[in-house]
Each structure stands twice: as structure tokens, then as C-alpha cells.
C-alpha positions in Angstrom: 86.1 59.7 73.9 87.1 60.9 70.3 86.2 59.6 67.3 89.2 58.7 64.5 89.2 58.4 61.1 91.6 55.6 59.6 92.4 54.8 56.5 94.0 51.4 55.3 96.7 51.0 53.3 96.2 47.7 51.7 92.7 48.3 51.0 91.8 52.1 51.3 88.6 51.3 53.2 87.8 54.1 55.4 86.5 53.9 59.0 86.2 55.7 61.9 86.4 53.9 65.7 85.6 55.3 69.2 88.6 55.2 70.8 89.9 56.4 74.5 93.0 58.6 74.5 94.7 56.0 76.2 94.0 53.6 74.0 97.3 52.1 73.0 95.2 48.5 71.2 96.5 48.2 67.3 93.8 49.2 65.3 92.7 46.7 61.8 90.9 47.5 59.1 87.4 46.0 59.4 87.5 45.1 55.5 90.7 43.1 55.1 92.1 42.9 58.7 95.3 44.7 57.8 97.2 46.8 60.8 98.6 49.1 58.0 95.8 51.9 59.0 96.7 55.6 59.1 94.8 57.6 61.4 93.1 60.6 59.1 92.7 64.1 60.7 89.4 64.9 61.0 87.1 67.9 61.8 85.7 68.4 65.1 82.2 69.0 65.3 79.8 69.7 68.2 76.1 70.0 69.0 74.2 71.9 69.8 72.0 70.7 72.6 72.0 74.0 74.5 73.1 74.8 78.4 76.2 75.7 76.9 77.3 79.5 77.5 74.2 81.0 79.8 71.6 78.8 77.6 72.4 79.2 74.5 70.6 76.7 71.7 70.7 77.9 68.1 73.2 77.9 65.2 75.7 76.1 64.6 79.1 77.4 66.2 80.6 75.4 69.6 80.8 79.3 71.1 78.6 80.9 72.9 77.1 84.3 71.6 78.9 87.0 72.3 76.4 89.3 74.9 75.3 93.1 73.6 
């Protein structure tokens, strides 16, 4: 599940929800309860936990290293 950034319009509190793709639920500002929100774009990150391209666990790109 991704995680959106909102911004309201009444208020201008910023927030950010776990939402499903499929979520279709109106979304509030937690602050003031208005639906005026606009969903923000926001940068993707990812860890890096390892197991991920032939065991690969340092730095901080989502790519694998490239092999010599």
C-alpha cells in the first residue's frame, strides 16, 4: 500500500495516510475535518534491507549494482 501526501485547503495542514489503490473512501483533514484535501506528489523511497538484486545491502539506490 502507498503512502499519500495531502494537503488541506481550508487549513493547509499537511498529512500523509496509508491508503490501498483501491481505495475510493473521501479522505478529511485530521486538523479541521475538511474534504477539500489535495493529494501532494511525493517521492518514492525504498529500503534497503537487502535480498534485492543477488544480495545486495548497501547504499542507497532501489537498483541493484550493476555486476563487473
Amino acid at each position: 500500500m502507498p503512502i499519500y501526501e495531502y494537503s488541506c485547503k481550508k487549513c493547509a495542514k499537511k498529512f500523509e495516510l496509508l491508503r490501498r489503490f483501491s481505495d475510493t473512501a473521501e479522505v478529511t483533514c485530521p486538523k479541521c475535518g475538511a474534504v477539500e484535501v489535495e493529494r501532494k506528489v511525493s517521492a518514492f523511497s525504498c529500503g534497503t534491507g537487502g535480498g534485492y538484486g543477488g544480495g545486495y545491502s548497501g547504499g542507497s539506490s532501489c537498483a541493484p549494482r550493476a555486476s563487473s
